[in-house]
C-alpha positions as CSV (number, residue, x, y, z in Angstrom):
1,X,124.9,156.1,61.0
2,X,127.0,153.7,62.2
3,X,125.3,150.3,63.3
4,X,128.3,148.0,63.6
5,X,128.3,147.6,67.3
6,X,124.4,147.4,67.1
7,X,125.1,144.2,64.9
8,X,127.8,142.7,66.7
9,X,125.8,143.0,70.0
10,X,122.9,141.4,68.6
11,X,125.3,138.5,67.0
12,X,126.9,137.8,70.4
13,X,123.4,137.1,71.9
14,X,123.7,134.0,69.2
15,X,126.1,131.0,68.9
16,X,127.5,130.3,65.4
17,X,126.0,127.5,63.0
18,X,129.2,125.6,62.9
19,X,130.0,123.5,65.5
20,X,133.8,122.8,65.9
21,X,135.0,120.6,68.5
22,X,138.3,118.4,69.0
23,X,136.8,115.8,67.4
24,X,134.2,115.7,65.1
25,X,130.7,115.0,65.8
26,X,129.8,111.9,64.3
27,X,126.3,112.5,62.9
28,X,124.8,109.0,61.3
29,X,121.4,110.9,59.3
30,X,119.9,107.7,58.4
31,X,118.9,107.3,61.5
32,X,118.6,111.0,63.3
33,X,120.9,110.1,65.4
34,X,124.4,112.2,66.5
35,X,127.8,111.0,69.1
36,X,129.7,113.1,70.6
37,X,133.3,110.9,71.2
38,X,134.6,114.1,72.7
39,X,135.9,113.8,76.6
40,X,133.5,115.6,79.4
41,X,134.8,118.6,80.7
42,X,134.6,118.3,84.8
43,X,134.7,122.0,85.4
44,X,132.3,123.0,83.6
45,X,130.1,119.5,84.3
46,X,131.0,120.5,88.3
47,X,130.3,124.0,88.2
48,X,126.5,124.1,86.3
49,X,125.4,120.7,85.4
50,X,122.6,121.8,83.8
51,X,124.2,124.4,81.8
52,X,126.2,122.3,80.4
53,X,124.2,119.4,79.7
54,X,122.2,122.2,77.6
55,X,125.2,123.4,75.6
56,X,126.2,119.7,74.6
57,X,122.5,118.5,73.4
58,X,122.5,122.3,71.3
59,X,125.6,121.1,69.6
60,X,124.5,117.8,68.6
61,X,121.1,119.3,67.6
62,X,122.6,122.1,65.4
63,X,125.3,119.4,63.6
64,X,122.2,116.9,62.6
65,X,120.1,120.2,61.3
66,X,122.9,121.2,59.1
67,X,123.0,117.7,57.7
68,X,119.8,117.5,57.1
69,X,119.2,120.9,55.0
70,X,122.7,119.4,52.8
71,X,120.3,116.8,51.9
72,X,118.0,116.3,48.6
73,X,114.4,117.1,49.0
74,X,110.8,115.9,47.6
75,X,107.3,117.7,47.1
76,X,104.8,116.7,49.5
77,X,101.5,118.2,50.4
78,X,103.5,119.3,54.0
79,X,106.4,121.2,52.6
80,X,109.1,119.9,51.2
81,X,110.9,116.7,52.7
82,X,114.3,115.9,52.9
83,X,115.3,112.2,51.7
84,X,117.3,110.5,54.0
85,X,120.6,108.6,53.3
86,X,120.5,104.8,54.4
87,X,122.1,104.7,58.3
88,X,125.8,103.4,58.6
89,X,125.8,102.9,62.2
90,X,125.7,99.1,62.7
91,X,122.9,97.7,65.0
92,X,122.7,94.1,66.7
93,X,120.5,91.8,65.1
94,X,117.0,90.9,66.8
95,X,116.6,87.2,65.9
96,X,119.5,85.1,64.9
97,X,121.0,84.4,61.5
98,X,118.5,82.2,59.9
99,X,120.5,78.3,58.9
100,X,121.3,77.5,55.5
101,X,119.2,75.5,53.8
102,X,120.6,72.2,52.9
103,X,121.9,71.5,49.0
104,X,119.3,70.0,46.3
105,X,120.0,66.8,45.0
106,X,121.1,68.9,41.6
107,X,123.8,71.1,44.2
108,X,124.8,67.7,45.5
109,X,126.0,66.3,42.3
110,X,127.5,69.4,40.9
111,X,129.9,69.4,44.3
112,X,130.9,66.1,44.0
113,X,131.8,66.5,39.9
114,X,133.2,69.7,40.1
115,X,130.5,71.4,38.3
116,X,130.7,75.0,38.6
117,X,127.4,77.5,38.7
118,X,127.4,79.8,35.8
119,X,124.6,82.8,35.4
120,X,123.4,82.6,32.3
121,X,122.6,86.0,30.7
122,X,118.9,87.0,30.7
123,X,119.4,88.1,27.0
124,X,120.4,86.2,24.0
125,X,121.6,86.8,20.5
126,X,118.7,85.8,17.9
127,X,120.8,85.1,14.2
128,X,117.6,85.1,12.3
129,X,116.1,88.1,13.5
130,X,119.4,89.8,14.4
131,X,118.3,90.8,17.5
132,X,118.4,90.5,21.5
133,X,115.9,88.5,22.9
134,X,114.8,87.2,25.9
135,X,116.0,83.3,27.2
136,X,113.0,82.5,28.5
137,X,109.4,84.5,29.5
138,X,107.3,86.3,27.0
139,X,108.5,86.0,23.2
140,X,111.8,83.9,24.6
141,X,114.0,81.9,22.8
142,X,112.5,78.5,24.5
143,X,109.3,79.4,22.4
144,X,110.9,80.2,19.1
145,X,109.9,76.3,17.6
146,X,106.6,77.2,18.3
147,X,106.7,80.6,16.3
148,X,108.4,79.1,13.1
149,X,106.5,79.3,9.7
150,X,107.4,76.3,8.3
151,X,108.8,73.1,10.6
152,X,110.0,69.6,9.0
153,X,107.1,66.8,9.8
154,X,109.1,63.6,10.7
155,X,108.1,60.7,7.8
156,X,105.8,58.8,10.5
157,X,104.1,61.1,11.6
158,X,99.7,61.2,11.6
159,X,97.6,63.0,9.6
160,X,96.6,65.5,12.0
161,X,100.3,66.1,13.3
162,X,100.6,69.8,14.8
163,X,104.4,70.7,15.1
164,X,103.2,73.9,17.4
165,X,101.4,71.7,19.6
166,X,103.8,69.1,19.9
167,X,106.7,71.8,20.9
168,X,104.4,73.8,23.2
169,X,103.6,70.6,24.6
170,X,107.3,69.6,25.0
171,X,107.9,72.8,26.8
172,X,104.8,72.6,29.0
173,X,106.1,69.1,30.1
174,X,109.7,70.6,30.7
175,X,108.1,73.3,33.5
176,X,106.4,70.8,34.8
177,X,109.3,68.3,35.3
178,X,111.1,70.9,37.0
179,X,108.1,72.0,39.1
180,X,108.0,68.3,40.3
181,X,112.1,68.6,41.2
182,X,111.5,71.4,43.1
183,X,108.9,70.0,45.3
184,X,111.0,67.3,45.5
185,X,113.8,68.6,46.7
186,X,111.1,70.9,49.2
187,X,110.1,67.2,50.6
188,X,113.4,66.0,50.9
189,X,114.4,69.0,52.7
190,X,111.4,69.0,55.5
191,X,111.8,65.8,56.2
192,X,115.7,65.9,57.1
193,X,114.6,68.7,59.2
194,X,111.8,67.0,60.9
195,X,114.5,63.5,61.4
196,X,117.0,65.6,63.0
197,X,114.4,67.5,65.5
198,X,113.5,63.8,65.8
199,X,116.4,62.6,67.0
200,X,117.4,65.7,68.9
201,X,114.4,65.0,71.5
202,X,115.1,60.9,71.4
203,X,118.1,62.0,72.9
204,X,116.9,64.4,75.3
205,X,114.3,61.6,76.4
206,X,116.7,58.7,76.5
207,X,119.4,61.4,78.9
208,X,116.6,62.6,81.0
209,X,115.2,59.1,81.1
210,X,118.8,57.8,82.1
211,X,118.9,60.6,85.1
212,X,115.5,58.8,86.4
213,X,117.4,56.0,88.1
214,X,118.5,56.0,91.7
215,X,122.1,55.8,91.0
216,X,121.4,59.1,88.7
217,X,122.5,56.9,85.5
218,X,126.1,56.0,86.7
219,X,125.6,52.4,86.6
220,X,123.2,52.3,83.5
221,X,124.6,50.8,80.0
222,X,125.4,53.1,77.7
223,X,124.1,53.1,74.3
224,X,126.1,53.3,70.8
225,X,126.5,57.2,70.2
226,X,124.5,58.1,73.0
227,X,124.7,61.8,74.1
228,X,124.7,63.2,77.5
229,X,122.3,65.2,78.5
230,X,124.3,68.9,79.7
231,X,122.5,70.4,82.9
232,X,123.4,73.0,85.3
233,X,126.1,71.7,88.1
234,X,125.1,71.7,91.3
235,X,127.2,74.1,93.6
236,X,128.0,73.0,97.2
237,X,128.8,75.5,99.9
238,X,132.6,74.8,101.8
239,X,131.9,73.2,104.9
240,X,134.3,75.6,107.3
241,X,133.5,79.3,106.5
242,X,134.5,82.3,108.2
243,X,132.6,83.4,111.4
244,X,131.9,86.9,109.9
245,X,130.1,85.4,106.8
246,X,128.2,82.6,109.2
247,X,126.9,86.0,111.4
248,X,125.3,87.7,108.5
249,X,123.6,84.6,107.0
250,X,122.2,84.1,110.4
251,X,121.1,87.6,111.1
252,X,119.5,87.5,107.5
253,X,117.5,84.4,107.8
254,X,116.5,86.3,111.0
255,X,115.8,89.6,109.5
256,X,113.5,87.3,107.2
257,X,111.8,85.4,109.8
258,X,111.2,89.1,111.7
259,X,109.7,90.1,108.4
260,X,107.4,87.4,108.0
261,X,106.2,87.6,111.8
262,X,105.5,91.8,111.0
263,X,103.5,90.7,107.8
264,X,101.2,88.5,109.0
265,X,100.9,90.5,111.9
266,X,99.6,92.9,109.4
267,X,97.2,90.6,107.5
268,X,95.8,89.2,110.7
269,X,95.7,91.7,113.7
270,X,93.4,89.7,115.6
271,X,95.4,86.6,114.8
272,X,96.9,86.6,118.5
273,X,100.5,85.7,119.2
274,X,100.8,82.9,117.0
275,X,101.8,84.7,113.6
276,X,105.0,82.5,112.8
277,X,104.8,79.4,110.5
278,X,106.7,77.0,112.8
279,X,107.1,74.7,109.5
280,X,108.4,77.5,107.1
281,X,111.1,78.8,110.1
282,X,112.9,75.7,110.4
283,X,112.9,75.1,106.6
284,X,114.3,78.5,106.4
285,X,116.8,78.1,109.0
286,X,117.6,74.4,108.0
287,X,118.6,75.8,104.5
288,X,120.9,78.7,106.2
289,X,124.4,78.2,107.2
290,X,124.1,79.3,110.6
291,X,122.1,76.1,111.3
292,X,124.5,74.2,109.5
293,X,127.1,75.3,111.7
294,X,124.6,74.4,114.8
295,X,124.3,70.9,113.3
296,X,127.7,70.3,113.5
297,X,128.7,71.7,116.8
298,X,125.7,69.5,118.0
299,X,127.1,66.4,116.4
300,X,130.4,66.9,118.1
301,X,129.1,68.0,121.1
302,X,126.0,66.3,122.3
303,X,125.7,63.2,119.1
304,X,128.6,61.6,121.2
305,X,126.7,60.9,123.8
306,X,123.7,60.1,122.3
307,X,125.3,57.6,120.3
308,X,127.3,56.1,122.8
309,X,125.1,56.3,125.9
310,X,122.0,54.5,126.5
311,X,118.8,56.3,127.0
């Protein structure tokens, strides 16, 4: 019996596994995510949007499944899991890059003699006991003059002399020296931080101080390494605009004003005829163009007389 077309029919009801495009699908597993760089088709985006939307999302779906069974798997109490690669897409950092930290006193000196920083090995060669051992830690090398069998006892020394105690005391005075160092330099390190916040708001005190003046600071003395203050510049509107621009600020201050009447109209329904805040209309129109361009044709127009007539 021949099944061959039976097959093939059945395949065609299914798209293929591999996903071949122009350009390759670039699937970043780490984090589950897939791009397709490849161009949009506009006939077939035109013709069934849908359709196609479908086709591309199936695509991208199929390319990160294949990735993920090519990838080493774990027991779990679920199934098996597959162990995901780190991501090598690039994302955009949340917080800033945190400041360096400024040098130690000990960093200081070795910059200014030209010492350079060596890592020393944690391991060291032991020629008595022919061995590796460790530097410093448990059974270290720092310790080995407290672990010797027989030690030379200087000729003045007491009766009850311990040369273990006296080297585990030499070492014990050693940590703490450096302990103290390190809080040092801790302390050292806080308080240039706290000076220069410090200073950073003496200066925005003294600018903004400065700014408090009628004359805006222009005429104040200015101090040795004073900084100004930066703040945002005012902008000034030209004084001759075109009349097109001049009509649609008018008409939105009164498309505003309308507004306002309709909504407290609608808060107060039994307020009567006198909804508009006289006070906040001429504060809106005084800040509009259209009434500085009635302020000016009245200045030209009727201030001449006013200023020259008597009343």
């Amino acid at each position: 019996m021949d099944v061959s077309n039976i097959l093939a029919s059945h395949a065609a009801k299914f798209q293929s596994i591999d996903v071949e495009k122009e350009t390759p699908l670039d699937v970043d597993t780490g984090f589950l995510t897939v791009t397709d760089l490849n161009p949009i088709d506009e006939d077939s985006y035109s013709t069934n949007l849908e359709e196609y939307l479908q086709s591309t999302a199936r695509d991208g779906i199929q390319a990160l499944i294949a990735s993920l069974y090519s990838l080493p798997t774990k027991p779990s109490p679920d199934g098996p899991l597959a162990v995901l690669p780190p991501p090598t897409t690039l994302l955009p950092r949340e917080k800033p890059l945190p400041k360096p930290k400024p040098p130690t006193k000990w960093e200081r000196f070795a910059s200014a003699k030209g010492i350079q920083k060596k890592v020393r090995e944690k391991k060291i060669w032991d020629e008595e006991k022919q061995e590796w051992v460790n530097r410093w830690g448990r059974d270290g090398k720092n310790k080995e003059k407290e672990d010797q069998w027989i030690t030379e006892v200087p000729a003045n020394a007491a009766v009850d002399f311990d040369p273990v105690k006296v080297a585990r005391d030499a070492r014990k005075s050693r940590v703490a020296q450096n302990e103290r160092q390190r809080l040092q330099n801790v302390a050292r390190t806080t308080a240039q931080s706290e000076r220069q916040d410090r200073n950073k708001e003496i200066d925005r005190t003294l600018a903004t101080t400065r700014l408090s003046t009628a004359s805006m600071g222009k005429f104040d003395k200015k101090l040795d390494g004073e900084k100004k203050l930066k703040g945002i510049k005012r902008k000034f509107e030209p004084t001759e605009i075109p009349i097109e621009r001049e009509k649609q600020s008018s008409l939105a201050i009164l498309s505003k004003l309308d507004g306002d009447v309709k909504r407290a109209k609608r808060e107060k329904p039994n307020g009567g005829d006198d909804v508009l805040n006289v006070r906040k209309a001429i504060r809106s129109a005084s800040r509009g163009r259209g009434a500085v361009a009635l302020g000016r044709a009245q200045t030209r127009g009727d201030g001449k007389g006013r200023r020259g007539g008597k009343r």
